[in-house]
C-alpha positions as CSV (number, residue, x, y, z in Angstrom):
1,X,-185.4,-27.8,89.7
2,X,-186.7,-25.8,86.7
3,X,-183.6,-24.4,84.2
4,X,-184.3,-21.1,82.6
5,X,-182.3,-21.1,78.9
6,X,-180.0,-18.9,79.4
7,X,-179.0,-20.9,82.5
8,X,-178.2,-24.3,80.3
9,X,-176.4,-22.0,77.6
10,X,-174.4,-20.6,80.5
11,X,-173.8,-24.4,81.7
12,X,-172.4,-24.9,78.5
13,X,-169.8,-22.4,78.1
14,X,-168.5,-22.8,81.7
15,X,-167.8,-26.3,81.0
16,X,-165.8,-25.4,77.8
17,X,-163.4,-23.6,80.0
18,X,-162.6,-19.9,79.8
19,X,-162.1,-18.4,76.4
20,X,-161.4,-15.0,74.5
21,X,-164.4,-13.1,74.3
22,X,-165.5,-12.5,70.7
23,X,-166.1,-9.4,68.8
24,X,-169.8,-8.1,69.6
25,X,-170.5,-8.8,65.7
26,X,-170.0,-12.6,66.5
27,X,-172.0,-13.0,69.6
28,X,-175.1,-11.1,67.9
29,X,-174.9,-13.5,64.5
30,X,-174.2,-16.6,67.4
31,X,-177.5,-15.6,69.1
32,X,-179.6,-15.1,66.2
33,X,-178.9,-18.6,65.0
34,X,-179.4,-19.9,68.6
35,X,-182.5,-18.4,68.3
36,X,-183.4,-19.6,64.9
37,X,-182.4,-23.1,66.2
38,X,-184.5,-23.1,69.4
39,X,-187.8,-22.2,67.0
40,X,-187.0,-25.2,64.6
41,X,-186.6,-27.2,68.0
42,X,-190.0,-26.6,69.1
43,X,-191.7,-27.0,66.1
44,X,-190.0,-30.7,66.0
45,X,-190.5,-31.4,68.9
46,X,-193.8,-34.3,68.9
47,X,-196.9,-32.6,70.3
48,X,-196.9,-35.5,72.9
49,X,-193.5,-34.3,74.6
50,X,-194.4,-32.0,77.8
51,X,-194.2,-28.3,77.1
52,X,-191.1,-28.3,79.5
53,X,-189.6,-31.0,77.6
54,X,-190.1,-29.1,74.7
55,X,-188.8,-25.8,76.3
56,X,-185.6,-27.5,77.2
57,X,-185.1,-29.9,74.3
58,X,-185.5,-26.6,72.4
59,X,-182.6,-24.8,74.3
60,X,-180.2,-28.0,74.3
61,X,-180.6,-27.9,70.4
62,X,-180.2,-23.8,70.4
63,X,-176.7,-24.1,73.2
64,X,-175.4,-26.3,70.7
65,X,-175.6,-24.6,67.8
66,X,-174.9,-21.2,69.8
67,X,-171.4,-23.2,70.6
68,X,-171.0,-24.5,67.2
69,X,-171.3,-20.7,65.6
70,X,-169.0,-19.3,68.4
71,X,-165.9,-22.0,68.0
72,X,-166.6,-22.0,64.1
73,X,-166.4,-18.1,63.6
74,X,-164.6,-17.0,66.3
75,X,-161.3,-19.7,67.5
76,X,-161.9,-21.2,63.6
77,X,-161.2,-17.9,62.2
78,X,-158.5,-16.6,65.1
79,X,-156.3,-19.7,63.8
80,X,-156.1,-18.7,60.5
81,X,-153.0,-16.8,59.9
82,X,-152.5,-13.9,57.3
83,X,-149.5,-12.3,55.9
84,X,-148.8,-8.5,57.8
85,X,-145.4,-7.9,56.9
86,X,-142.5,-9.0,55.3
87,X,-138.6,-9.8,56.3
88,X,-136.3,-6.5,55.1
89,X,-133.5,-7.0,56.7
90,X,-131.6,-9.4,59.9
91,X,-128.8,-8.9,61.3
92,X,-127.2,-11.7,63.5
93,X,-129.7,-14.1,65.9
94,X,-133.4,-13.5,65.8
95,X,-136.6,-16.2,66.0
96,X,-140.4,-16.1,64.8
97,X,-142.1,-17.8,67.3
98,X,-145.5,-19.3,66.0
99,X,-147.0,-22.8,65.4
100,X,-143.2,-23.8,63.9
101,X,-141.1,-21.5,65.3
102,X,-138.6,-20.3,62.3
103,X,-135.5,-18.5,61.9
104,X,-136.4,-15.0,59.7
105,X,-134.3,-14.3,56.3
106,X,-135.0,-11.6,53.9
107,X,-137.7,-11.7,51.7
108,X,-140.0,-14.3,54.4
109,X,-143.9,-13.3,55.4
110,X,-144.8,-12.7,58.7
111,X,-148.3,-14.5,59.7
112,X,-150.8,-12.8,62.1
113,X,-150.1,-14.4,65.3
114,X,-146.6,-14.6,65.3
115,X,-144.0,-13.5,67.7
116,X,-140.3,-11.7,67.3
117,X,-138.3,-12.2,69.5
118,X,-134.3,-10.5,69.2
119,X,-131.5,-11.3,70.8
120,X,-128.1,-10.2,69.0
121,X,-129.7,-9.5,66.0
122,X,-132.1,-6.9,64.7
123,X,-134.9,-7.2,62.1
124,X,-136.2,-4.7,59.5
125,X,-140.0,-5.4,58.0
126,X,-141.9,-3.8,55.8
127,X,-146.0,-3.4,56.1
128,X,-146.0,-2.2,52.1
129,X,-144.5,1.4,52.6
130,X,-144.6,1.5,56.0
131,X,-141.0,0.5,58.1
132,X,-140.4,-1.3,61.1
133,X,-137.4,-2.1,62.6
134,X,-136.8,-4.2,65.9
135,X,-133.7,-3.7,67.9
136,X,-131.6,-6.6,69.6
137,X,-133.2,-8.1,73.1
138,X,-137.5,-7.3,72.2
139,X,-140.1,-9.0,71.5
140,X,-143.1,-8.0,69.4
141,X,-146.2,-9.7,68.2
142,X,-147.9,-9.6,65.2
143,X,-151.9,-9.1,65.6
144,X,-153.0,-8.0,62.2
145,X,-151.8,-6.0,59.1
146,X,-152.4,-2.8,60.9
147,X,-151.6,-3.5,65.1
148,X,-148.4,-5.4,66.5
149,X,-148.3,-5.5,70.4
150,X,-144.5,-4.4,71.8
151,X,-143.8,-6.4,74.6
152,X,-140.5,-5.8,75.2
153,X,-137.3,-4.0,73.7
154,X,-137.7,-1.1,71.1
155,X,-139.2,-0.1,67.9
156,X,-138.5,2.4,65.3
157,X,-141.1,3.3,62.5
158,X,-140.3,4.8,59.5
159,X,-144.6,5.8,57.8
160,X,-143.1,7.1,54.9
161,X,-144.3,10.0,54.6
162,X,-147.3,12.6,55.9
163,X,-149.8,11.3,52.8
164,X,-148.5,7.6,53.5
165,X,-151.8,5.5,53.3
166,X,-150.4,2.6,55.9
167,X,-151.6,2.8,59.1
168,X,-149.9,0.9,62.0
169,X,-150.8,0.9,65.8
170,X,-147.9,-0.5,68.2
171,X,-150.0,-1.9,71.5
172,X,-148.6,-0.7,74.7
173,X,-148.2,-0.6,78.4
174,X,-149.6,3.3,78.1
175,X,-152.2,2.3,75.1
176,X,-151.8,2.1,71.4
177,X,-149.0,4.2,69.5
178,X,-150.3,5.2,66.2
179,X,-148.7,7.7,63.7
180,X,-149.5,11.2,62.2
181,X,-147.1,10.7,58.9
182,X,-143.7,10.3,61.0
183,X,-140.5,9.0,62.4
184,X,-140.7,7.9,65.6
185,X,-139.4,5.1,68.5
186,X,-141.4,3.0,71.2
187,X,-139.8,1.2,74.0
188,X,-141.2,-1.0,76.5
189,X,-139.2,-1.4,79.7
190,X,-142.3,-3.2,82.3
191,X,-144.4,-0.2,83.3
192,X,-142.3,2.3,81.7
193,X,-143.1,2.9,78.0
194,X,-141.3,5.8,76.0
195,X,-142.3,7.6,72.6
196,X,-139.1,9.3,71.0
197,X,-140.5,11.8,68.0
198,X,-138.3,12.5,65.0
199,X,-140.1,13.6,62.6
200,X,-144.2,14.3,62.4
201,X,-146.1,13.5,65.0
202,X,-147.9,10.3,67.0
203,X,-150.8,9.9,68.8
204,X,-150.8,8.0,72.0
205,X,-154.3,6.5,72.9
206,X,-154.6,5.7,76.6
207,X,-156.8,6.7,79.6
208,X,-156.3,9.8,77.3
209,X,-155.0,10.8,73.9
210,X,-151.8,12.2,73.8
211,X,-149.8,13.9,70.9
212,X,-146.4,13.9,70.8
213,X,-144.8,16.0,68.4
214,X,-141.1,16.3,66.5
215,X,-138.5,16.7,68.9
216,X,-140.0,15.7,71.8
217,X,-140.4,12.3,74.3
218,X,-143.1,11.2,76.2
219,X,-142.8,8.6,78.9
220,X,-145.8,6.5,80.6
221,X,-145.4,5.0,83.8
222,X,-149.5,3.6,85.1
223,X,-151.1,7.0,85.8
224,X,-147.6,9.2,85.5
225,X,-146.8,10.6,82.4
226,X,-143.5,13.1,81.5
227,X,-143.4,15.1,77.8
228,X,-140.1,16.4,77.1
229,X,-139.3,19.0,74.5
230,X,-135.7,19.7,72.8
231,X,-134.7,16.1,72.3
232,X,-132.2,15.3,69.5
233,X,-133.2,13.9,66.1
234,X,-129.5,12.1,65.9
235,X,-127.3,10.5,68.2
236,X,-126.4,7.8,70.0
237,X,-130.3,7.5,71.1
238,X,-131.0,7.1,67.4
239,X,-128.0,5.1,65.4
240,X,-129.2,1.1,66.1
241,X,-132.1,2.0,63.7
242,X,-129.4,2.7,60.6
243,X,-127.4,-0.5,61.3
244,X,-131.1,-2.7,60.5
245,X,-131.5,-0.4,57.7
246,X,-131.9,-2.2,54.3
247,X,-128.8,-1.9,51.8
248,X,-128.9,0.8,49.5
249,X,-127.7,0.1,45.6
250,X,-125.9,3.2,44.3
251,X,-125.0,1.5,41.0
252,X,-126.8,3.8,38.3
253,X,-128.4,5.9,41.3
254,X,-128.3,9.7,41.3
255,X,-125.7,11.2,43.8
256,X,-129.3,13.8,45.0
257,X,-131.1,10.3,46.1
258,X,-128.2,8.4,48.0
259,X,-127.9,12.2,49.7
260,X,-131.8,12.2,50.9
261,X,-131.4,8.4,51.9
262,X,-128.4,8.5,54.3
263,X,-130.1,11.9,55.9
264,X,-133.3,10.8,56.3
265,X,-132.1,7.1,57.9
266,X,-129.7,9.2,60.1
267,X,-131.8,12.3,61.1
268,X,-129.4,14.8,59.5
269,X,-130.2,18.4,57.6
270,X,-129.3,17.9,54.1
271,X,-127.5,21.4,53.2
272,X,-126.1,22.5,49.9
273,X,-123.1,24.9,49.9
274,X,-125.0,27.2,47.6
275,X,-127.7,26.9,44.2
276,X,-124.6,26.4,42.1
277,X,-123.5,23.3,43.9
278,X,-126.8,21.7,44.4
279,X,-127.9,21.8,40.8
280,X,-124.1,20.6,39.5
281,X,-124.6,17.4,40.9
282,X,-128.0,16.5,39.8
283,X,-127.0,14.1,37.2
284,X,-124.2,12.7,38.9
285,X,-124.8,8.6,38.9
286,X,-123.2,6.5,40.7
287,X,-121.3,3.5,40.4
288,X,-119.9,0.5,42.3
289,X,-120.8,-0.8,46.2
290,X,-121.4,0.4,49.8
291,X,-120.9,-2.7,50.8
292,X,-119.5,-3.4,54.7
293,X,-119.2,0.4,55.3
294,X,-120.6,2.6,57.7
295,X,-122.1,5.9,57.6
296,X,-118.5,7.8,58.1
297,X,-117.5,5.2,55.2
298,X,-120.4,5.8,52.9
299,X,-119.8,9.3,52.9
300,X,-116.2,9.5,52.1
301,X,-116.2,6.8,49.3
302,X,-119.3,9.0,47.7
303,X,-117.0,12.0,48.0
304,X,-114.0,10.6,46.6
305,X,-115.8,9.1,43.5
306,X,-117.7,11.6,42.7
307,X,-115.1,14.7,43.3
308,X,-118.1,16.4,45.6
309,X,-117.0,17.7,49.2
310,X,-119.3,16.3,51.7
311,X,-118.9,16.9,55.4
312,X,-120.9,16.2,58.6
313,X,-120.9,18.5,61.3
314,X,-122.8,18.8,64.1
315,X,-126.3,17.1,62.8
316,X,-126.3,18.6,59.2
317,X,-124.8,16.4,55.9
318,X,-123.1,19.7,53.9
319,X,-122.3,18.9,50.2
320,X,-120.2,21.6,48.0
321,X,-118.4,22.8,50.6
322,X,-118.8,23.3,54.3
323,X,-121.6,25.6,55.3
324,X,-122.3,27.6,58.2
């Protein structure tokens, strides 16, 4: 029975079992060396041997070095972790699950191929400007510096800004998640996956691109997709992502950057009573700790140390006085 080549190559690979498929760029360097290999064979090969011998001597030499190239730069290089991230914050039980799974702490890399999963705890992690935080009862894997795959639970992503330069894509039921300079949520629920817009604006890329922008939620059920407009920026929807949030150090800080911070974490309007007030407390610096409070607690120790009325209502921080 006469063997074409690519039928003993094929041979080959079914015996190794099923794999991952490589990136196209590996095949096509794996085939060219096959190639290069099955030339050197036949020039080797003893004029004596018959040309079939030859042929397939040739293509046993080629398979194995096709094989060789493919489990040396593809599965060699898959097992090579890198650091993505880094450990901001935990609070209570969480696990990285990965060739030894470990418990994260603050300040610890996270390796490419690595899984999160919560369970009463919640994790905060940094991809250099870029946050991430990971609310209790997910899981999320770590593919590379710039995708994580969301397989369960809820994410919130903080890009840092409209120019920020980090790019992130969050893998979903519904496609990839990436952002537009924003502040935004994803949840994964089985089928269901929901996109909860801030601040900015996300791209969705599925069967179709979708943008979702500021105030609005989009959710993604198979084919079925709902976009609704008017959703809150604060709330109960939104206050799991300030309990993971890092500490903030007021000692020597300026009373105008502790102001932006607890805002911005919380989704409020920052409003000064009038020009007067807003420029009088531009050199205030503050002093002592935060430590163990709240938001409700943060605010009223700030106020009494610094003499400065501050008062939440309805979604908007008012400092100098309450404004309308």
């Amino acid at each position: 029975m006469t063997h074409e080549p690519d039928d003993t190559i094929g041979t080959l690979l079914r015996l190794a079992g099923e794999r991952d498929v490589p990136p196209p760029a590996v095949m096509k360097r794996a085939r060219v060396a096959a190639e290069a290999a099955w030339r050197a064979g036949l020039r080797a090969v003893p004029a004596t041997v018959a040309p079939r011998g030859r042929r397939v001597s040739a293509w046993a030499v080629a398979a194995g070095v096709l094989a060789a190239v493919i489990v040396g730069a593809w599965y060699g290089a898959a097992r090579a972790p890198v650091r993505v991230a880094r450990i901001a914050a935990v609070s209570d039980l969480a696990l990285l699950r990965g060739p030894a799974d470990t418990v994260p702490v603050p300040g610890a890399d996270v390796l490419s191929g690595t899984t999160l999963e919560t369970t009463t705890g919640r994790v905060a992690l940094s991809f250099g400007a870029l946050s991430l935080r990971v609310d209790r009862h997910a899981r999320l894997r770590f593919d590379a510096a710039d995708r994580v795959t969301l397989l369960d639970g809820s994410v919130y992503v903080d890009s840092g800004g409209i120019n920020a330069l980090a790019a992130l894509r969050i893998v979903t039921p519904a496609g990839a998640v990436r952002h537009l300079g924003t502040q935004f949520q994803v949840s994964v629920d089985g089928a269901l996956t929901r996109v909860r817009v801030r601040e900015g604006r996300v791209a969705v890329d599925g069967a179709t691109t979708r943008e979702v922008a500021a105030g609005e939620q989009l959710e993604v059920r198979g084919a079925d997709a709902v976009l609704t407009r008017g959703q809150p920026s604060s709330g109960e929807t939104w206050e799991w992502i300030s309990q993971t949030a890092p500490a903030f150090d007021i000692e020597n800080r300026l009373l105008p950057e502790f102001l932006a911070w607890i805002a911005h974490e919380h989704g409020w309007q920052l409003r000064y009573a009038d020009a007067a007030s807003q420029a009088r407390i531009q050199q205030v610096r503050l002093h002592g700790s935060l430590e163990g409070l709240d938001a409700a607690g943060m605010i009223e120790r700030i106020a009494l140390i610094t003499g400065t009325p501050i008062v939440l209502r309805d979604g908007a921080l008012n400092v100098g006085g309450a404004t309308q």
